[in-house]
PAROKOL-859841 format. One record per residue: x, y, z of N, C-alpha, C in turn; residue in three letters. Coordinates in Angstrom, 2 decimals, padded with zeros to 5 digits. Atoms other than C-alpha are relative to their C-alpha. Layout:
# PAROKOL-859841
n.x; n.y; n.z; ca.x; ca.y; ca.z; c.x; c.y; c.z; aa
X; Y; Z; X; Y; Z; X; Y; Z; ALA
...
***
This chain:
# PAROKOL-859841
n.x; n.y; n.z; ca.x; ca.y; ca.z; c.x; c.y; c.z; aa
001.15; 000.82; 000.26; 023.76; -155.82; 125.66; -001.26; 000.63; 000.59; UNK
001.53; -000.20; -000.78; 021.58; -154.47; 128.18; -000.95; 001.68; -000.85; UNK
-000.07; -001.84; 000.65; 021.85; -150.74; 125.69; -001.00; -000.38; -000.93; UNK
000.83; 000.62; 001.07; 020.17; -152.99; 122.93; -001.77; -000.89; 000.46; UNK
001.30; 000.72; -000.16; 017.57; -154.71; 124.73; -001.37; 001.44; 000.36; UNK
000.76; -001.09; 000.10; 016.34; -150.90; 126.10; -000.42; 000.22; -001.07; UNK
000.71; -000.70; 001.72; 016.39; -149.80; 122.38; -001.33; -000.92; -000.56; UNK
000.42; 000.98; 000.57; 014.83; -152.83; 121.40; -001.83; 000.34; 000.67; UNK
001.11; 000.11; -000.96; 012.08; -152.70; 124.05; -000.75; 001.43; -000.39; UNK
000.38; -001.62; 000.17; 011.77; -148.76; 123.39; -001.08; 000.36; -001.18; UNK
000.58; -000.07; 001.22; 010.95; -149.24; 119.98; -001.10; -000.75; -000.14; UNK
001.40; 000.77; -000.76; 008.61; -151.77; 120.64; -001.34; 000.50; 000.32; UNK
000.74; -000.84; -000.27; 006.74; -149.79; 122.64; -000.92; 000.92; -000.98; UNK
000.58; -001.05; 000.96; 006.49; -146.99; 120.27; -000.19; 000.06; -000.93; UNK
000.75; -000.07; 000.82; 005.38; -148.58; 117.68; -001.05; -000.78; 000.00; UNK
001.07; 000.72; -000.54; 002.85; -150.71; 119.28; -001.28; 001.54; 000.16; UNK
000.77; -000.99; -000.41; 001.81; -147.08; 120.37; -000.74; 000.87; -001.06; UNK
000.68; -000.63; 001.23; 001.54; -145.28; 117.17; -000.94; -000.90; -000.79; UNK
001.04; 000.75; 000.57; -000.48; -148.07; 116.09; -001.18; 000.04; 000.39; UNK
001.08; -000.56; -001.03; -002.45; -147.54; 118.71; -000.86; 001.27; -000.22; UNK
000.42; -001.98; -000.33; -003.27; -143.67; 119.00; -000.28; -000.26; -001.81; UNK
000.35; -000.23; 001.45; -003.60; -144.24; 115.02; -001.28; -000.36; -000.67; UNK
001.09; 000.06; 000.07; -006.43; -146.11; 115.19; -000.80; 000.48; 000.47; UNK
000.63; -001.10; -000.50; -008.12; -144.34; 117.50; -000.53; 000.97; -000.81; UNK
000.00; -001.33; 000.73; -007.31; -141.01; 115.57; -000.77; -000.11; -001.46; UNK
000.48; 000.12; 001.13; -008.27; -142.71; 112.33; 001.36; 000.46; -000.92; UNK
-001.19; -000.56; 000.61; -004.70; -141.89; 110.96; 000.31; -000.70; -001.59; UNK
-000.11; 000.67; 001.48; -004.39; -144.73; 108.32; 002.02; -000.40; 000.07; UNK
-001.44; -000.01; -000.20; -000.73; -145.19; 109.18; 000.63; -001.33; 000.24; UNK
-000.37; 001.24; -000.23; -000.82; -148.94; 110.35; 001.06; -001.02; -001.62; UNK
-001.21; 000.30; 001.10; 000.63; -150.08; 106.86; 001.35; 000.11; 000.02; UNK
-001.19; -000.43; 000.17; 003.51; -148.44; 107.28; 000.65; 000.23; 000.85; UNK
-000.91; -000.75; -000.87; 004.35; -147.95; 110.68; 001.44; -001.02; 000.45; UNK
-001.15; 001.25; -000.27; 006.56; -151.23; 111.11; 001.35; 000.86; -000.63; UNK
-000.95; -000.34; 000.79; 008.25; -150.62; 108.48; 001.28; 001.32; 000.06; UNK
-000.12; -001.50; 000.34; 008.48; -146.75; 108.37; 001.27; 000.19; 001.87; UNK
-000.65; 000.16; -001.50; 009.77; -147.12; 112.75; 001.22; -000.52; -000.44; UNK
-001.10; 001.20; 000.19; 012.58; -149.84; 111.80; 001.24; 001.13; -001.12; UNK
-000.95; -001.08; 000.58; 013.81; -147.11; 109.29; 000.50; 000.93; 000.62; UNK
-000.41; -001.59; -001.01; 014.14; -144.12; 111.56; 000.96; -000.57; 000.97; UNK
-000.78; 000.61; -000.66; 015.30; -146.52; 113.56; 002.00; -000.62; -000.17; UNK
-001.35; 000.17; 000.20; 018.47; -147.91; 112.16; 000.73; 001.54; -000.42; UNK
-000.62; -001.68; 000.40; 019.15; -144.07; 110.47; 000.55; 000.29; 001.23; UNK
-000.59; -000.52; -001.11; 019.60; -143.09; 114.03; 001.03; -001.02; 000.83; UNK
-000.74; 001.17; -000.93; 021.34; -146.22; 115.17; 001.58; -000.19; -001.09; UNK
-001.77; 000.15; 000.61; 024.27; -146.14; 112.39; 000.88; 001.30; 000.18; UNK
-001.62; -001.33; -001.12; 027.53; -144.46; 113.93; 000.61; 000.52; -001.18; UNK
-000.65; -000.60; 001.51; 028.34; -142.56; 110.45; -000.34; 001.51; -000.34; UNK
000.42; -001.25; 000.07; 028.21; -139.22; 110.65; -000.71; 000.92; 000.68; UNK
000.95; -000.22; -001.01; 026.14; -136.66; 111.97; -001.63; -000.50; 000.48; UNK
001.58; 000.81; 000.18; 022.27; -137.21; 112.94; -000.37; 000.70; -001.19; UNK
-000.01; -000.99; 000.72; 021.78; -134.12; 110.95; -000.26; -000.91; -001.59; UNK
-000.40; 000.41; 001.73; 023.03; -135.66; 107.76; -000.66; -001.39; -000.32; UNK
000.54; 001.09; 000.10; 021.87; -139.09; 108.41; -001.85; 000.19; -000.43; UNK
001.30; -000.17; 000.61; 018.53; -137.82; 108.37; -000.39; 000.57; -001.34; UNK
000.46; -001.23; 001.03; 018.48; -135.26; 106.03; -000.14; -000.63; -001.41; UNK
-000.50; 000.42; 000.84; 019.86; -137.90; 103.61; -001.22; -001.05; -000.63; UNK
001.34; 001.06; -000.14; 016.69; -140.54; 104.46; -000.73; 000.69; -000.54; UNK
000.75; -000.78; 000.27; 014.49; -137.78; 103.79; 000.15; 000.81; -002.31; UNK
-000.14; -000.15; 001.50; 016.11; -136.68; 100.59; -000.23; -000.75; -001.14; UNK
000.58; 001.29; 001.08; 015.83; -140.33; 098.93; -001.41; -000.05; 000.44; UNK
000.58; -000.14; 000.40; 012.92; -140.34; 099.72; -001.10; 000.89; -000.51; UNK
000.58; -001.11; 000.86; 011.54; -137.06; 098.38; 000.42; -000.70; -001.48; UNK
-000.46; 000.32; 001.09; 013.45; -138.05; 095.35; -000.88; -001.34; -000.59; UNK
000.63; 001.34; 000.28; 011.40; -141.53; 095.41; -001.44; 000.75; -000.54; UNK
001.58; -000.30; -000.08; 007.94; -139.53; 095.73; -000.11; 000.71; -001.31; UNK
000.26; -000.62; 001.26; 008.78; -137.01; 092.57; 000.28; -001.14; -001.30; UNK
-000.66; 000.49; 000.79; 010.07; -139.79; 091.06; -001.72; -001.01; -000.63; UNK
001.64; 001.07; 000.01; 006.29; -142.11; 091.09; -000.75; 001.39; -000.30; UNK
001.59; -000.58; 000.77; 004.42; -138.65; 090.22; 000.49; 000.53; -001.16; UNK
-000.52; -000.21; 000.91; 006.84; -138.01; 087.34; -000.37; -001.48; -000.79; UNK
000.23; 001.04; 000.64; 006.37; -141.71; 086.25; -001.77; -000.60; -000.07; UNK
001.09; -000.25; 000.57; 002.78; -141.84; 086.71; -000.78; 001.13; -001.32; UNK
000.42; -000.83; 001.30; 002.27; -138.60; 084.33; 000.37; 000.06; -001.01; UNK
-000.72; 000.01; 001.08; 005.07; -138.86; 081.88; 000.23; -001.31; -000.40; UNK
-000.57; 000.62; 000.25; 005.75; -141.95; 081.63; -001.08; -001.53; -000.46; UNK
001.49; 001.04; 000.60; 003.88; -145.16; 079.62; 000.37; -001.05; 001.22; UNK
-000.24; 000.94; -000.89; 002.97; -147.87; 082.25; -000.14; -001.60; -000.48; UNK
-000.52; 000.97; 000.92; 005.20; -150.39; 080.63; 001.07; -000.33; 001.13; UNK
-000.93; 000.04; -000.61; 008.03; -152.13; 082.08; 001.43; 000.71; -000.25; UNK
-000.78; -000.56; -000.08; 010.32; -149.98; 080.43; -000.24; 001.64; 000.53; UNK
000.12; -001.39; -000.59; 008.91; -146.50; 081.72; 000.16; -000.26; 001.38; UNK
-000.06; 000.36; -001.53; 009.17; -148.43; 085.12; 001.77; 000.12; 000.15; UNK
-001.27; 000.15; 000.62; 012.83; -148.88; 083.75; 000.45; 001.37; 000.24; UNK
-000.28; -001.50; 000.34; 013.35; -145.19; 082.98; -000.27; 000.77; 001.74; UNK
000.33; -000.65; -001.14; 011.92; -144.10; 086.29; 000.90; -000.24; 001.02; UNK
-001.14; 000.63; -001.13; 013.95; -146.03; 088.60; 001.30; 000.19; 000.00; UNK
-001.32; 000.03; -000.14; 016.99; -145.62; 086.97; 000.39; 001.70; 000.10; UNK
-000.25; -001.54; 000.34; 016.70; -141.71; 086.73; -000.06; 000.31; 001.76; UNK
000.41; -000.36; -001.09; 015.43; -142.28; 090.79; 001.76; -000.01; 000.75; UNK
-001.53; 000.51; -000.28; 019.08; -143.67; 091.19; 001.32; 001.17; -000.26; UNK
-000.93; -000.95; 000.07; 021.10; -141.20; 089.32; -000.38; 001.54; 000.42; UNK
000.15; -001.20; -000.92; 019.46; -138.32; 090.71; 000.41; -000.04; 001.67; UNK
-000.58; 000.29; -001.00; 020.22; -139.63; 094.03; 001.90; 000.29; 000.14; UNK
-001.22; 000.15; 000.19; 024.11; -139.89; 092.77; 000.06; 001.31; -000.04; UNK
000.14; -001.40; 000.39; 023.56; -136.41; 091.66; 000.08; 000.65; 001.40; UNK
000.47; -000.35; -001.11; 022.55; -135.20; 094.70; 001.58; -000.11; 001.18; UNK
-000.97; 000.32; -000.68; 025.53; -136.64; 096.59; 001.55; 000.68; -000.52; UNK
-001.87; -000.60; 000.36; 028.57; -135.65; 094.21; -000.58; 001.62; 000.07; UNK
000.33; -001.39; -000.21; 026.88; -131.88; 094.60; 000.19; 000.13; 001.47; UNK
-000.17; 000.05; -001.13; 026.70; -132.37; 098.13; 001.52; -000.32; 000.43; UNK
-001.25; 000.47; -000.59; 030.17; -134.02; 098.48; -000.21; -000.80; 001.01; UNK
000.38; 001.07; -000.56; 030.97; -135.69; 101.48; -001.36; 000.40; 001.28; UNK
000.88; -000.38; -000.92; 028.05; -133.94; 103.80; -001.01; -000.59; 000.02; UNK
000.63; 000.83; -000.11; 025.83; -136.70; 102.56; 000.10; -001.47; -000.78; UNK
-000.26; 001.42; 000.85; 026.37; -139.98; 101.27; -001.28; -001.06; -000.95; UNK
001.14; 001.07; 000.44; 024.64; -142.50; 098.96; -000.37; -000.85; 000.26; UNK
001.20; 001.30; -001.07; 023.76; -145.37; 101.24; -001.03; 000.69; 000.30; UNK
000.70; -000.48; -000.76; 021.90; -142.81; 103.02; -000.95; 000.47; -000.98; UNK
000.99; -000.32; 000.76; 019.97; -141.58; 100.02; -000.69; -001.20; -000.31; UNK
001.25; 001.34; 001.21; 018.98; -145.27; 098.45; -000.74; -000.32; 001.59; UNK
000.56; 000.15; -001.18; 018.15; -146.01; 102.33; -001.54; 000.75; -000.31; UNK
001.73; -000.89; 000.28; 015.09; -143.04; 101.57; -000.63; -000.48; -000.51; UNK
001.05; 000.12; 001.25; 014.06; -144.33; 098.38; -000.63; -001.28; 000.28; UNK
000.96; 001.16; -000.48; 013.77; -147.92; 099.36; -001.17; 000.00; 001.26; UNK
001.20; 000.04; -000.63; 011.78; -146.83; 102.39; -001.35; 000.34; -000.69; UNK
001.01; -000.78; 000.32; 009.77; -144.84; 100.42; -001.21; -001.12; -001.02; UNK
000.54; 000.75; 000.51; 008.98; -147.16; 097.71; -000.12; -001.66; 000.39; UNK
000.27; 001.40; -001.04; 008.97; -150.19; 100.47; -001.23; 000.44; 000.38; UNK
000.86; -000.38; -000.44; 006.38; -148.29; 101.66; -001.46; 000.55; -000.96; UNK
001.11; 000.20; 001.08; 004.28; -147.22; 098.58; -000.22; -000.48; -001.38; UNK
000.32; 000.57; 000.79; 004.60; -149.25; 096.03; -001.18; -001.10; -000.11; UNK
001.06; 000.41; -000.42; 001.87; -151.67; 096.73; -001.05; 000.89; -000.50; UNK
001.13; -001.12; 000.57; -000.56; -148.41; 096.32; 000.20; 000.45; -000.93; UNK
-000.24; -000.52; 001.60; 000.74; -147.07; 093.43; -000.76; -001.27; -001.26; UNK
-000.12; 000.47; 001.30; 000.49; -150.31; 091.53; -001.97; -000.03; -000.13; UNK
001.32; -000.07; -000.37; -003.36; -150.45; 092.92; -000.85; 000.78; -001.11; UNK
001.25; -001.28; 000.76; -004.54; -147.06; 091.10; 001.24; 000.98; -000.33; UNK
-000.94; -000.85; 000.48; -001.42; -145.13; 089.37; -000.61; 001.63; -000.41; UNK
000.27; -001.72; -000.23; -003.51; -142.10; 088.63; -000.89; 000.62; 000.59; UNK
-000.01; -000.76; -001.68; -004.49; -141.33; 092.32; 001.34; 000.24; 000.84; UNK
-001.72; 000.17; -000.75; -000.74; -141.02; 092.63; 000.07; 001.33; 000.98; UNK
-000.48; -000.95; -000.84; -001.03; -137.65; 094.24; -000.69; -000.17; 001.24; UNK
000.96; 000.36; -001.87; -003.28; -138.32; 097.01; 000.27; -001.33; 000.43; UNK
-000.02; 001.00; -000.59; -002.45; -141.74; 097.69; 001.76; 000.11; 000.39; UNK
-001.14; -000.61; -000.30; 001.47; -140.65; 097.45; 000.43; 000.59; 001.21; UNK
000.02; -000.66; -001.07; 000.98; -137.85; 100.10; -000.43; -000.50; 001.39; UNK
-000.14; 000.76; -001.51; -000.81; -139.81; 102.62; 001.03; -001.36; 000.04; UNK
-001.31; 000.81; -000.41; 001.84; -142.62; 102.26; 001.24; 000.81; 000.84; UNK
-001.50; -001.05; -000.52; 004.74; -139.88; 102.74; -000.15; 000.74; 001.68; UNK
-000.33; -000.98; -001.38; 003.08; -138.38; 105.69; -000.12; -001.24; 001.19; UNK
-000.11; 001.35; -001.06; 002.45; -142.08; 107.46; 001.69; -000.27; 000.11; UNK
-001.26; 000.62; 000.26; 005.84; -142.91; 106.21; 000.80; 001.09; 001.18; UNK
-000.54; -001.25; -000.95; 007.32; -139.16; 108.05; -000.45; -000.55; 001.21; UNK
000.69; -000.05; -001.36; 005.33; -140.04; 111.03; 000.81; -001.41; 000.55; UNK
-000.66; 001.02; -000.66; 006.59; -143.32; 111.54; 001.73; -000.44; 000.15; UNK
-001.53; -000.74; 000.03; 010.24; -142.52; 110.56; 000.33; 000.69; 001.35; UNK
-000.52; -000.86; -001.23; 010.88; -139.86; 113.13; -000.69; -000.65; 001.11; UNK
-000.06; 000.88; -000.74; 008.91; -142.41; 115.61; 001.10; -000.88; 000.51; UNK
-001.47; 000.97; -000.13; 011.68; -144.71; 114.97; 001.42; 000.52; 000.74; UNK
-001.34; -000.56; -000.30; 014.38; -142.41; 115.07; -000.23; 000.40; 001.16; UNK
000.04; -000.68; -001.58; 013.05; -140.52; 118.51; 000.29; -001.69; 001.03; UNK
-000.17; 000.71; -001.22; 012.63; -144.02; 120.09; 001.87; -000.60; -000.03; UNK
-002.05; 000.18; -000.74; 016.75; -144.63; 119.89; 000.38; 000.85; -000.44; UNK
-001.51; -001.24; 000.15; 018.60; -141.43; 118.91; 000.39; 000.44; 001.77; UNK
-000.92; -000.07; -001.38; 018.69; -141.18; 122.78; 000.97; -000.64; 000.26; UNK
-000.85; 000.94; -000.23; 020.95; -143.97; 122.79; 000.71; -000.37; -000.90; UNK
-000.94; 000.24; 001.27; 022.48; -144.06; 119.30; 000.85; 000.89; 000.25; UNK
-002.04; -000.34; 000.06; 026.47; -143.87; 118.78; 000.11; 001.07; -000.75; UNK
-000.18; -001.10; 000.65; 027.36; -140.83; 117.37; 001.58; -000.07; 000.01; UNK
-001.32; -000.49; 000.73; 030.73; -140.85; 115.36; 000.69; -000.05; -000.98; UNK
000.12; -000.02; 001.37; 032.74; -139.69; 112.72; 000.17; -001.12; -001.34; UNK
-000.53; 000.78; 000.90; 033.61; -141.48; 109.76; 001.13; -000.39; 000.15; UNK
-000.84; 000.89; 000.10; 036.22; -143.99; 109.88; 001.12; 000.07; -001.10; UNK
-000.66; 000.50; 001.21; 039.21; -143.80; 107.71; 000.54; -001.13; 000.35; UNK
-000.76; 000.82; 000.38; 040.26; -146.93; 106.49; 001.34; -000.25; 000.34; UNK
-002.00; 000.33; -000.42; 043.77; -148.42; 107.81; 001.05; 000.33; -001.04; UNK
-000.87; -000.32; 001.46; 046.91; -146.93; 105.25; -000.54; 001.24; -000.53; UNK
000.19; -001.15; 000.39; 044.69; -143.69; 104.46; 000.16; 000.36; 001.00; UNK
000.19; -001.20; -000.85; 045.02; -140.52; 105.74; -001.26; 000.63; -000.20; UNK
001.10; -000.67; 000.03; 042.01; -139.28; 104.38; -000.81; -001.58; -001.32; UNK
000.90; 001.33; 001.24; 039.00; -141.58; 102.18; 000.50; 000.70; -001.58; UNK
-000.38; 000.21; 001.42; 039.53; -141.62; 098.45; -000.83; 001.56; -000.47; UNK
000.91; -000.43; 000.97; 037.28; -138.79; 096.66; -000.97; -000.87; -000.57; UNK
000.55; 000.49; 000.97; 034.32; -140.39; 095.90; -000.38; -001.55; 000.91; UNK
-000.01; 001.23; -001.07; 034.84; -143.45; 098.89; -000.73; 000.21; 000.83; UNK
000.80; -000.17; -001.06; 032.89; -142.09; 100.97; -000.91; -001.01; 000.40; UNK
000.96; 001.27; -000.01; 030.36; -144.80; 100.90; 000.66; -001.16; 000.69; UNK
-000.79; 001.06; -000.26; 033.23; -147.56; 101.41; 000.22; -000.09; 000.76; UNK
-000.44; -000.29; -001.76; 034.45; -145.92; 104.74; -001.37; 000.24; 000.93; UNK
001.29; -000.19; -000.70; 030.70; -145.57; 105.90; 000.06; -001.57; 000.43; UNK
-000.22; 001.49; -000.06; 030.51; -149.59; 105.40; 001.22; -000.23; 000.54; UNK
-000.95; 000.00; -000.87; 033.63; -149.82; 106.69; 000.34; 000.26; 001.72; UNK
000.75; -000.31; -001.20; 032.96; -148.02; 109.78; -001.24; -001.02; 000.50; UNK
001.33; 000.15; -000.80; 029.31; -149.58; 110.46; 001.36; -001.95; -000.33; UNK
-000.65; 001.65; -000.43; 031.49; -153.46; 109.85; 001.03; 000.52; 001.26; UNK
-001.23; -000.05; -001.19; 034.29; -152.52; 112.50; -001.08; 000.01; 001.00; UNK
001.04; -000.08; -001.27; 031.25; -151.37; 114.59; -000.28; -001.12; 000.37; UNK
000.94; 001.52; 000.09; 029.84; -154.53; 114.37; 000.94; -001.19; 000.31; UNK
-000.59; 000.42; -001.00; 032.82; -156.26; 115.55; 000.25; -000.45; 000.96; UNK
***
């Protein structure tokens, strides 16, 4: 208990702080730093793998989110079905991404990216769709900034371990990977 109230308190802190030093600096980052902290934050706080991968995976959805809003701003009619088309292509590229990868990154950990990403800039997009590249980029770099905030204020203290097989396997399914992640983070939780 007392491991959670540090984290708790930690994080706190440091994003009270980057809010801080942001105004100051003139950073523009307050939008997003809640949010953007609370992400980095749990990434480093679920016991599934390495940090390595956990991150790499956050980061990948949401790259995949950001080409995905300047591909659907230029190509795409702003209709609800090009919104349609965009999202669902943001999804299976994500899947993509994972059965190429195998199990070294999983797909919780990718949609985890995308929803930060587009938790984080959708709002501006719908504002002015073709300032998508400049309003995009400074989202992504508030969003980066407050991410690895998150994650620095508990990866000192986040669980680090491997994946869980399931009771009756010897190894996860091909393709389960996801199931024994959830699996793992419920036992954790225990």
């Amino acid at each position: 208990m007392r491991a959670r109230v540090v984290v708790g308190v930690g994080l706190a802190a440091a994003v009270a702080l980057l809010i801080m030093v942001g105004d100051w600096l003139d950073l523009e980052v307050e939008p997003v730093v809640l949010f953007g902290a609370c992400t980095g934050a749990v990434a480093a706080l679920v016991p599934v793998g390495s940090a390595a991968a956990r991150l790499s995976g956050l980061f990948a959805g949401a790259s995949v989110a950001w080409v995905g809003y300047v591909l659907r701003a230029s190509l795409l009619p702003d209709v609800a079905a090009g919104h349609a088309v965009a999202a669902a292509s943001i999804v299976l590229v994500c899947l993509g991404i994972t059965v190429v990868a195998r199990r070294r990154m999983q797909l919780w950990m990718l949609l985890f990216g995308v929803a930060a990403y587009v938790g984080a800039y959708e709002r501006t997009y719908d504002e002015a769709p073709p300032e998508v590249l400049s309003t995009s980029l400074s989202t992504a770099t508030a969003l980066v900034l407050s991410v690895g905030l998150g994650w620095l204020a508990v990866a000192w203290s986040a669980p680090e371990a491997p994946p869980r097989v399931p009771k009756g396997h010897r190894h996860p399914p091909d393709g389960d990977d996801d199931v024994v992640a959830l699996d793992s983070i419920l036992e954790t939780n225990r």
